[in-house]
LUMTITOR-400652 format. One record per residue (C-alpha): x, z, y. Coordinates in steps of 0.1 Angstrom, whole numbers, padded with zeros to 4 digits, always signed. Layout:
REM LUMTITOR-400652
XZY;...
This chain:
REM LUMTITOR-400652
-0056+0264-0097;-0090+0266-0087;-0123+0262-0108;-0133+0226-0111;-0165+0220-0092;-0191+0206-0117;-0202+0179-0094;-0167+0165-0086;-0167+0127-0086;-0142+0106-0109;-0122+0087-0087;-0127+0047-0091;-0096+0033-0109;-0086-0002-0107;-0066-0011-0141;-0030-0008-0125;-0036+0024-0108;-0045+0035-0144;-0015+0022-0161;+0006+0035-0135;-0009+0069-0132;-0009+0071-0168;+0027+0062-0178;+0039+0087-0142;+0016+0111-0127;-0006+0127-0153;+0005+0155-0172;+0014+0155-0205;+0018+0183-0236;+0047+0189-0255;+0037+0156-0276;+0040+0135-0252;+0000+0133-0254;-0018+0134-0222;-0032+0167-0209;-0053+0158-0177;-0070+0130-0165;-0069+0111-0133;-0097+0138-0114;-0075+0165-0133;-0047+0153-0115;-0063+0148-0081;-0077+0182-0082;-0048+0198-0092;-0024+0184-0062;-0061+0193-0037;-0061+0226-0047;-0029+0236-0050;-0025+0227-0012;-0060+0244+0001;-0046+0277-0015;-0018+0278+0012;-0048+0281+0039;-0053+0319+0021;-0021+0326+0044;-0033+0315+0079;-0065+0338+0087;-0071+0316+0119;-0079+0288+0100;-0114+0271+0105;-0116+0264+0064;-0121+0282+0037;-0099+0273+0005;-0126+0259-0013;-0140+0237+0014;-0099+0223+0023;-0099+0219-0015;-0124+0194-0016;-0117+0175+0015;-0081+0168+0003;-0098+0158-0028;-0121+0131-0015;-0096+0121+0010;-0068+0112-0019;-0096+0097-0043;-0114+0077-0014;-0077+0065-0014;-0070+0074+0024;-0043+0090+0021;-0020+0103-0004;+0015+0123-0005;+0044+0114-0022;+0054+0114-0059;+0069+0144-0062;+0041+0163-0046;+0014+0144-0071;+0036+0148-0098;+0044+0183-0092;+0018+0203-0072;+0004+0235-0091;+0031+0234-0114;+0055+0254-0129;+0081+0230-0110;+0068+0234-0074;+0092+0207-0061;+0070+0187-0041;+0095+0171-0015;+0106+0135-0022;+0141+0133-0002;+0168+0156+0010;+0206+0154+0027;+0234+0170+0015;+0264+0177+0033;+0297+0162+0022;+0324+0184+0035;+0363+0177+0030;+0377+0194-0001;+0368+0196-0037;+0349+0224-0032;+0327+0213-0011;+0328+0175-0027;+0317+0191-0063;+0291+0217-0046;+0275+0181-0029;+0277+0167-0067;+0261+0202-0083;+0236+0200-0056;+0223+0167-0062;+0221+0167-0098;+0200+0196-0094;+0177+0178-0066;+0178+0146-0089;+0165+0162-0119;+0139+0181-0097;+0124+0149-0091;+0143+0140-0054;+0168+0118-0042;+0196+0124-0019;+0218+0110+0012;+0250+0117+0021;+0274+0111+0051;+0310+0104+0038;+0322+0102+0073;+0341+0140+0068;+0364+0132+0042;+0397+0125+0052;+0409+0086+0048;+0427+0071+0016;+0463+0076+0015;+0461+0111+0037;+0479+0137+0026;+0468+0165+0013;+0482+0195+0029;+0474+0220+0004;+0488+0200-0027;+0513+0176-0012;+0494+0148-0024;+0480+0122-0011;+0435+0117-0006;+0419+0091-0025;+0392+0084+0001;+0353+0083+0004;+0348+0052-0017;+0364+0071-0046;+0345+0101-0045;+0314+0078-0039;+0318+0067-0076;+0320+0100-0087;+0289+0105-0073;+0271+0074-0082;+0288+0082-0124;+0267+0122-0118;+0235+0100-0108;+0234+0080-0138;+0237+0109-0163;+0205+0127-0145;+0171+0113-0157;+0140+0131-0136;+0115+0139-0159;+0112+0110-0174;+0097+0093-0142;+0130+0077-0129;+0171+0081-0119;+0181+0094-0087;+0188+0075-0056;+0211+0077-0032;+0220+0067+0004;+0255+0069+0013;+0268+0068+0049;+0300+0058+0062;+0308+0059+0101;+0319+0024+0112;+0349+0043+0127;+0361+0058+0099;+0396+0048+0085;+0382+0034+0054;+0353+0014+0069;+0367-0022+0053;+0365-0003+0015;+0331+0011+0022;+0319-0025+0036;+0332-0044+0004;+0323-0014-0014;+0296-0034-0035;+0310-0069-0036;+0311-0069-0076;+0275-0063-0083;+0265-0032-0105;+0293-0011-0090;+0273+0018-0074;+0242+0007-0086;+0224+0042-0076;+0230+0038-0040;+0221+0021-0013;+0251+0019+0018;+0247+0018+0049;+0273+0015+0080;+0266+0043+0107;+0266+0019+0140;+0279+0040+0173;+0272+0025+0208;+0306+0024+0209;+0310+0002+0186;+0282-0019+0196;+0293-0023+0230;+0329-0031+0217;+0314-0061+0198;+0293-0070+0226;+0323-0075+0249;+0342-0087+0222;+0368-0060+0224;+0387-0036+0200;+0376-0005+0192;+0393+0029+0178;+0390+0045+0145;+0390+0078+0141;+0403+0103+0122;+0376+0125+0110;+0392+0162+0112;+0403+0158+0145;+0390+0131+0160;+0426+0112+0173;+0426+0079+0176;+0441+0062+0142;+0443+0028+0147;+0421-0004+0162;+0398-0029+0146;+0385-0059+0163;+0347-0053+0170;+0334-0085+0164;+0356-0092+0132;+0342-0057+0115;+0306-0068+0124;+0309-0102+0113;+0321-0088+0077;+0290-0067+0079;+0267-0094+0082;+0287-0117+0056;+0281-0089+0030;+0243-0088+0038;+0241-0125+0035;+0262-0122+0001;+0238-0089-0018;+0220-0070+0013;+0243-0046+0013;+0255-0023+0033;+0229-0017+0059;+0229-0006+0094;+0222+0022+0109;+0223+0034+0146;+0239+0072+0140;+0242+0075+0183;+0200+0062+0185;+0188+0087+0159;+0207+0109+0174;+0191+0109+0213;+0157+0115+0192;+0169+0148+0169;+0147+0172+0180;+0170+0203+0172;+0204+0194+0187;+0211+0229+0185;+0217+0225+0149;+0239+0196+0149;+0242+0162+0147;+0222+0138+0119;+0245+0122+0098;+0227+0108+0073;+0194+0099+0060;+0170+0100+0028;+0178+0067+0001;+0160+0043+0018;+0168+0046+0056;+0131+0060+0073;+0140+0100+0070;+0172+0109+0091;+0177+0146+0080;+0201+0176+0092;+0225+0186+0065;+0203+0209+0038;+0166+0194+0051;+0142+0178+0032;+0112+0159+0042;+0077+0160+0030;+0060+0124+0031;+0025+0111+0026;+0011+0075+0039;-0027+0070+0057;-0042+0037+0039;-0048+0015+0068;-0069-0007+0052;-0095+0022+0044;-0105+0023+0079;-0120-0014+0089;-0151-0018+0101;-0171-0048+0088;-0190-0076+0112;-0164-0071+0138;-0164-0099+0164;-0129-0117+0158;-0133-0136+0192;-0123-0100+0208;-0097-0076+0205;-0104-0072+0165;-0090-0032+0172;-0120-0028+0199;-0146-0030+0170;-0128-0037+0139;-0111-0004+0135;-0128+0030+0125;-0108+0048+0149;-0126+0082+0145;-0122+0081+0109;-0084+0070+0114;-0081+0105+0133;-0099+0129+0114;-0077+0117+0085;-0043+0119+0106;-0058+0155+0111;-0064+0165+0077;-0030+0148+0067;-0009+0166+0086;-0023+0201+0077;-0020+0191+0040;+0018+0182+0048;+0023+0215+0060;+0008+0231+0035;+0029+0212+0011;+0058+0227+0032;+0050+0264+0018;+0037+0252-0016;+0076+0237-0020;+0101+0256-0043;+0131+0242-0030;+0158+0239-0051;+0185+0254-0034;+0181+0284-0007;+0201+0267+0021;+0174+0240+0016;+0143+0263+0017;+0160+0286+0050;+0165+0250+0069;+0134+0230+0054;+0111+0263+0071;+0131+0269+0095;+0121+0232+0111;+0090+0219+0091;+0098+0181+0094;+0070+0161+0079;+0068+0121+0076;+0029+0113+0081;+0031+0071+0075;+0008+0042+0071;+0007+0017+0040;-0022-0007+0038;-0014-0023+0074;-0009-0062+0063;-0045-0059+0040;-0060-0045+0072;-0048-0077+0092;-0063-0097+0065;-0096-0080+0064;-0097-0086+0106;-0084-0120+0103;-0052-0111+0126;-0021-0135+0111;+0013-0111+0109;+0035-0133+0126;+0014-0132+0155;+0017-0118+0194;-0021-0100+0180;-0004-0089+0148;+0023-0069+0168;+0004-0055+0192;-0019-0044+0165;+0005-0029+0146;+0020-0009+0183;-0012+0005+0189;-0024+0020+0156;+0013+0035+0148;+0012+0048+0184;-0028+0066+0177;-0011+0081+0146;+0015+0089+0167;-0005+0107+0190;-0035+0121+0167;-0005+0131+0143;+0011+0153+0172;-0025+0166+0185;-0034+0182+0150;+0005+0197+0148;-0002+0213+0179;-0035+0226+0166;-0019+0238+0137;+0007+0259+0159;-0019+0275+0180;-0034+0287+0142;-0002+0295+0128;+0023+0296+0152;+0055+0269+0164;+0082+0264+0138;+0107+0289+0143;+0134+0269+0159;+0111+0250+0187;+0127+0274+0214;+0154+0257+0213;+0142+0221+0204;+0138+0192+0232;+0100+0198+0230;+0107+0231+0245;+0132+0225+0269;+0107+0198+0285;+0081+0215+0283;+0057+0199+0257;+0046+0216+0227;+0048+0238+0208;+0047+0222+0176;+0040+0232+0138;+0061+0206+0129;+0097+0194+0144;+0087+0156+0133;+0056+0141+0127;+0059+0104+0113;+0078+0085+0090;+0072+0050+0076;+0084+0052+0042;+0083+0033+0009;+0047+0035-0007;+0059+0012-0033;+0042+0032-0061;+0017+0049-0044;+0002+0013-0027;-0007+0006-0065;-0021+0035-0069;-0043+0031-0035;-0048-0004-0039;-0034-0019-0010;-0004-0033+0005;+0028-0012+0005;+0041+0003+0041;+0040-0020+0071;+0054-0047+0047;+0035-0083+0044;+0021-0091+0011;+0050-0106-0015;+0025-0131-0028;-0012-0137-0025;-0017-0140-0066;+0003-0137-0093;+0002-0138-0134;+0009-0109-0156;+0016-0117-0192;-0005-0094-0214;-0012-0090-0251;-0003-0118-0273;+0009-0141-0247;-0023-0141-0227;-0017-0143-0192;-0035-0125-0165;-0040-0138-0128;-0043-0110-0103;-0054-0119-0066;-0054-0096-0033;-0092-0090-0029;-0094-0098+0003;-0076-0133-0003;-0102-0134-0027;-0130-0127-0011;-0125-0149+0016;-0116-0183-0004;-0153-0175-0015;-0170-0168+0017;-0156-0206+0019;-0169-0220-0008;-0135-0224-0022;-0124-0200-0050;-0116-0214-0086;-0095-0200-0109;-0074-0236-0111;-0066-0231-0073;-0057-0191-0082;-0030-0205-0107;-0016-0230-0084;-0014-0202-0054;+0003-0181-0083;+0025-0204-0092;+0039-0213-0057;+0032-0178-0042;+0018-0192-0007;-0010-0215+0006;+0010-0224+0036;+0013-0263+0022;-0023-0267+0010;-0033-0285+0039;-0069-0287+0018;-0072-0254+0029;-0087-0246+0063;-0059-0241+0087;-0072-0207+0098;-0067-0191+0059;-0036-0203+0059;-0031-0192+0090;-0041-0156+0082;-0033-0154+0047;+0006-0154+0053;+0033-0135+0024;+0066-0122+0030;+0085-0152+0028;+0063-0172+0047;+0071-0150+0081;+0100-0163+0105;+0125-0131+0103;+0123-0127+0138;+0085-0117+0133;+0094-0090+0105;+0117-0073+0129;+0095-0073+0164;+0070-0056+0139;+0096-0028+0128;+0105-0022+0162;+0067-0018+0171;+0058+0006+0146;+0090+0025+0156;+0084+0027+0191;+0058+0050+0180;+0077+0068+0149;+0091+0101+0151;+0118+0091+0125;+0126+0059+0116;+0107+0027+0099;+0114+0017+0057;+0112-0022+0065;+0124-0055+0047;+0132-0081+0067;+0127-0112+0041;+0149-0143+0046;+0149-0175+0030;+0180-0186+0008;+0187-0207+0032;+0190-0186+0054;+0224-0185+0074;+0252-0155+0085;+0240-0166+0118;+0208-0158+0109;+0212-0123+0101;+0236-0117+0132;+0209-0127+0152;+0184-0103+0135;+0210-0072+0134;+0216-0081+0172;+0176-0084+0180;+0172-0043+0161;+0200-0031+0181;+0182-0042+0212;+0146-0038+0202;+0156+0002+0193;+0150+0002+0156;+0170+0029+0140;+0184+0005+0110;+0177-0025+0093;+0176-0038+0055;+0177-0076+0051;+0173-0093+0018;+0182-0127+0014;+0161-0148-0015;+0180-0151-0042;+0214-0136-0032;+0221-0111-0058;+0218-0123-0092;+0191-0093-0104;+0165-0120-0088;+0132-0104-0082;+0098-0117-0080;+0104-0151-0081;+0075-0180-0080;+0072-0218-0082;+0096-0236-0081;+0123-0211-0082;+0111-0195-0112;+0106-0227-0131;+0149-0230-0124;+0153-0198-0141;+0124-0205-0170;+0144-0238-0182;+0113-0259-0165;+0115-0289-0145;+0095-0293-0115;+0073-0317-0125;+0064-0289-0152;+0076-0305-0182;+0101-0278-0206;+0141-0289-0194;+0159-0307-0220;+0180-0278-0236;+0218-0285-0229;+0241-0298-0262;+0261-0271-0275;+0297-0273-0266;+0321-0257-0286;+0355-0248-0270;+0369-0224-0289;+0409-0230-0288;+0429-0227-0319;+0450-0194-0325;+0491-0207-0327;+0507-0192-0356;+0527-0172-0331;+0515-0150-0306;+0534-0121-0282;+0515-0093-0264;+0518-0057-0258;+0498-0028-0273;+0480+0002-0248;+0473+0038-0254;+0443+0041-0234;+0425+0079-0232;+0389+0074-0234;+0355+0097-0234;+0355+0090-0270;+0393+0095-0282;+0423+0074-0279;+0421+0038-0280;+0446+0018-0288;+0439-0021-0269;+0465-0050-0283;+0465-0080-0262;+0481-0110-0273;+0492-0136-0247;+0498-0174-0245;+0511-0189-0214;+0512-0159-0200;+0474-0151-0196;+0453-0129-0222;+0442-0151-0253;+0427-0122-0282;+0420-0084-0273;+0419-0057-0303;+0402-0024-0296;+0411+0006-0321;+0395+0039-0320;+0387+0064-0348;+0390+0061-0384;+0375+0032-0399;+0338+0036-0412;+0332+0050-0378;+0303+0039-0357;+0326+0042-0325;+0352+0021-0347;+0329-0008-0355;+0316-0011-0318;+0353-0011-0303;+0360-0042-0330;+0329-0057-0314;+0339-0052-0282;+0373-0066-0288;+0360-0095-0307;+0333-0106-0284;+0361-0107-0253;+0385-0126-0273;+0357-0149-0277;+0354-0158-0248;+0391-0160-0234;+0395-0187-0262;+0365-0201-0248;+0380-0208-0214;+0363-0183-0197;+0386-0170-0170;+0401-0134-0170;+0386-0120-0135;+0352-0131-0150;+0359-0115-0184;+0368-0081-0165;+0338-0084-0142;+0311-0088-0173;+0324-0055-0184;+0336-0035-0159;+0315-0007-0150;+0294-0003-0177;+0286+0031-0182;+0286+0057-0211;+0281+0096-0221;+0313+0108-0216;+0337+0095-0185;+0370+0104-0180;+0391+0105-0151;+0424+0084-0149;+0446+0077-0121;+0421+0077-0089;+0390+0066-0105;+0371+0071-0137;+0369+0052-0170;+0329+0050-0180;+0331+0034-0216;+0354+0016-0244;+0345-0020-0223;+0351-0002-0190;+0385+0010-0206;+0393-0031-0213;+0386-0045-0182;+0409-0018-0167;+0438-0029-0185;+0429-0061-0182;+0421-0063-0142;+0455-0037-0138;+0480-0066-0159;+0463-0099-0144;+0441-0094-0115;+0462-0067-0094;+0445-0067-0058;+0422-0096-0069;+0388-0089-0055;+0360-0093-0082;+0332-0112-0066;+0296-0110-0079;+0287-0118-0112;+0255-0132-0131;+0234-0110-0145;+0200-0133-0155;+0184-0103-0177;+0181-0081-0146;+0153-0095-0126;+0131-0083-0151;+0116-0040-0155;+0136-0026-0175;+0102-0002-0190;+0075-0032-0189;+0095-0062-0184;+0073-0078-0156;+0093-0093-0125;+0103-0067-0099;+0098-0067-0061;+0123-0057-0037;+0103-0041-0005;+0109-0012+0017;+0149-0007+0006;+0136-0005-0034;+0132-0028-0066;+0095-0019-0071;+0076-0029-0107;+0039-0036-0094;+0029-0038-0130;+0041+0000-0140;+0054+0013-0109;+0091+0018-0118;+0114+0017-0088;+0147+0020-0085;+0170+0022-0050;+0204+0018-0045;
């Protein structure tokens, strides 16, 4: 690393970047004690990236001089890369990319290489996506064996049980994005694949959408699976009955997603090399089998200009558009660098990640930027806004690759990309722009996270000793003051209902401005996806929000209106529709807090005991059940035919293992005396993971309660679907215990910056 100028500037910190760069970013000793500081770190990641310029002799900077302009452009909070490269850069780990795609081919070896792979990618700090659509279709058989195939959804367990045993450094687990084609065999599994919530919790899903397909549904016609070694027809599905289920299951969790496989397709830029299968965890990076993606975001909001005249065009004189492109510029030339700073983790990775150079240069920042200009979101002047900076980053992005070809050459395959063959180019870079997640790095910056609207104008933060903290978007702030109207009673009544949009004391144009996520129509969060990806090399990482009330119909219509604006997939989220609630305010967090509306404490409900008496008599059966942990021997006694008592036996007695099995069993006798029906029973504990998993028939046991509720769901439930179940401890962080926010594909902490996908 190079010397530490003495006059370097401490970057200005606000308290969460701290916390979060504190408890993620900065490195620590041995200890656990930290070993740089926040202008430690910065330099580190700036320097490590000008030392690439050493290898390019055409270059018009020196490594020093680069050095510092990365520096102040990351501390002025401009721009900054992703998490792996500010965790990692001038390391000993050197993995600096944030997302990769594996290929999934159709036989053990190749299923348990993908596994290896990943686990090594996860614990390098990466996550992964997969296309499942290779693998032959449950109930095959297997030519080699004589058996028969269990199917992608099986192995997809396997995959998501390897995930959860990999932590990355401490930071957090691996993600995943796993892609089925919807005319695969199996498509029905893989749709209802996360019905009972928690089962492949370190995924997300999405359904790869042909045209075929599309059209089919559009016409209202059948359309043809297919088998995926050969490609013969293997059966029909109704169109419109497969896309209906789709949409029912987005209503139900917000999952799967969509995603248009033939669309990403017409815009690969190396067809040569195959077709894109898949993309990175959270949709916005479709990647070639053995690519990764380097990604950093422009702050947006950086670049206003102040006394603009808002009776104009606000972009005309509202936007520092030469500022905008010199830091496109110096973006890009940091990506590459990043690009040959990267120690990949697997050769096949490094040959195809060099061989193609795909960056993902995106924007965060964009909905404080409409604040500071006084341009609502759901607004004709929103979009339009939104089309034409993506579509000057777009341009100034492709500008400085070109400039950076003509110092160090094309990528190597651009010969034979679709750049060559119509004549434009040549490129350093096969890609240019991505607009990905910034969930993390937006605290760090300060601003508003991708080309999301703000989740909530104000919220509180509980702090030490049960003091509680109200934090307000500055620019909200700032301009409840320019009116004469800031008070910090009407900051804890915005906090408490999350909008202003029925304060009609308000002027009508700050409420009109001054709109959050769930204040926007859906339609208005997907015409602004498709306008930032008219303009996106790859694809756009976009929520769109919709209220709980919102209907099936009501996410038909917005899958139909992506599909025809040319977005290349879509994430809905539906308020309140998993049971892991996020950020919840007002009134809907006083439900969950016991409160009443009026803001008086509930009265707390009479305890009711149910508990039914055990007959003198009872008949069961007794299970030998192989476990992680040893044999366990599970009795369950039965009246009227349905489980009453459970007893779990493993180990000698004295044995911790022993003791926590008797729990177990206890505890779920419990409740079946209590009333509490079987499937529910089965669905508290099934899944639950532990250290040592075991295969048995076509799946895998996880734990001693995952080992109940198999022999539980096997005797009573038999093809019984589970449905979802409650889970009221989950909308919390598991690390700080603030209230998460799902954005962008992700369960993001503001508070501390944990996120978790899938």
């Amino acid at each position: 690393m190079m010397p530490m100028p003495r006059n370097l500037p401490r970057p200005s910190l606000k308290p969460n970047t701290e916390v979060v760069l504190e408890k993620r970013y900065l490195r620590k000793d041995l200890d656990g004690a930290l070993a740089e500081d926040p202008r430690g770190l910065f330099w580190r990641v700036a320097s490590a990236m000008a030392e690439e310029e050493v290898k390019y002799p055409q270059s018009p900077y020196t490594p020093e001089a680069l050095a510092r302009e990365f520096y102040d452009l990351m501390t002025s909070w401009r721009f900054l890369p992703n998490s792996p490269t500010l965790m990692n850069a001038g390391t000993d780990l050197g993995q600096l990319s944030a997302c990769f795609v594996l290929p999934v081919g159709d036989s053990i070896e190749e299923i348990f290489d993908a596994v290896k792979y990943a686990a090594m990618i996860h614990k390098s700090g990466g996550g992964t996506g997969f296309s499942f659509s290779r693998l032959r279709p449950r109930e095959s058989r297997v030519g080699s064996t004589g058996g028969v195939a269990s199917g992608p959804v099986s192995f997809l367990r396997i995959f998501n049980t390897a995930t959860e045993q990999i932590k990355q450094g401490g930071t957090r687990r691996g993600a995943n994005m796993g892609i089925l084609r919807v005319d695969h065999p199996d498509i029905v599994d893989f749709i209802r694949a996360k019905e009972r919530e928690g089962e492949f919790n370190n995924f997300n899903l999405s359904v790869g959408l042909t045209e075929a397909f599309m059209q089919a549904v559009e016409r209202g016609e059948e359309y043809d699976l297919r088998l995926p070694a050969t490609g013969e027809s293997a059966g029909r599905l109704p169109a419109r009955e497969i896309f209906a289920l789709l949409v029912k299951k987005a209503w139900q969790s917000g999952d799967p997603g969509i995603v248009f496989l033939d669309r990403i397709n017409r815009d690969n830029p190396t067809p040569d090399q195959g077709e894109i299968e898949s993309t990175n965890p959270c949709g916005e990076q479709p990647l070639l089998p053995f690519e990764a993606c380097n990604l950093g975001s422009i702050n947006l909001s950086c670049f206003y200009v102040p006394g603009h005249d808002a009776g104009k065009d606000p972009a005309d004189n509202g936007v520092d558009w030469q500022g905008l492109a010199r830091a496109v510029h110096l973006a890009v030339r940091f990506l590459d660098n990043v690009i040959d700073a990267s120690r990949f983790p697997l050769p096949m990775i490094d040959e195809t990640v060099r061989r193609n150079r795909k960056i993902g240069l995106g924007v965060m920042g964009f909905a404080d930027l409409l604040y500071e200009l006084g341009v609502a979101y759901d607004s004709p002047e929103g979009v339009a806004l939104g089309e034409r900076l993506m579509a000057f980053v777009q341009s100034e992005g492709h500008k400085a690759s070109a400039q950076l070809a003509r110092e160090r050459g094309p990528f190597p395959a651009w010969p034979t990309s679709i750049y060559s063959a119509r004549g434009e180019g040549p490129y350093r870079n096969a890609t240019v722009t991505t607009i990905a997640p910034t969930g993390t790095l937006s605290i760090i910056a300060g601003c508003s996270s991708g080309v999301e609207p703000l989740f909530a104008l104000c919220f509180t933060r509980n702090i030490l000793d049960g003091e509680r903290l109200v934090e307000v978007n500055p620019y909200f702030e700032s301009a409840l003051a320019d009116a004469g109207l800031a008070s910090p009673e009407l900051m804890e009544s915005v906090a408490a209902k999350g909008s202003i949009q029925d304060m009609d004391f308000l002027p009508a144009a700050l409420r009109r401005t001054f709109v959050t996520a769930m204040d926007i129509a859906p339609v208005w969060h997907l015409r602004m996806q498709a306008a930032f990806q008219r303009h996106t090399d790859n694809a756009v990482s976009k929520t769109v929000n919709l209220p709980n009330s919102a209907t099936e119909k009501d996410i038909h219509d917005i899958y139909w209106l992506a599909y025809q604006e040319g977005c290349k997939g879509v994430t809905v989220y539906r308020d309140g529709c998993k049971s892991v609630q996020v950020l919840a305010t007002g009134e809907g967090q006083k439900k969950m807090d016991g409160t009443r509306t009026d803001g008086a404490p509930a009265a707390p409900a009479a305890p009711v005991s149910g508990v039914r008496r055990r007959p003198d008599v009872v008949q069961g059966f007794t299970q030998k059940v192989q476990t992680g942990l040893g044999a366990m021997y599970l009795t369950v006694n039965e009246v009227d035919g349905q489980p009453f008592e459970v007893f779990a036996t493993i180990g000698k007695s004295g044995r911790s293992i022993t003791a926590k099995a008797e729990a177990i069993g206890r505890l779920v006798s419990l409740a079946l005396r209590s009333g509490v029906a079987v499937r529910d029973v089965v669905a508290q504990i099934k899944g639950i993971g532990g250290e040592h998993p075991v295969f048995r028939g076509k799946g895998l046991l996880l734990s001693i309660p995952d080992a109940i509720a198999w022999v539980l769901e096997k005797r009573y439930l038999k093809d019984e679907r589970l449905g979802a179940v409650t889970d009221i401890d989950g909308q919390k962080c598991p690390e700080c215990g603030e209230a998460l926010v799902f954005q962008e594909g992700c369960l993001i902490c503001p508070a501390c910056g944990f996120s978790r996908c899938g």
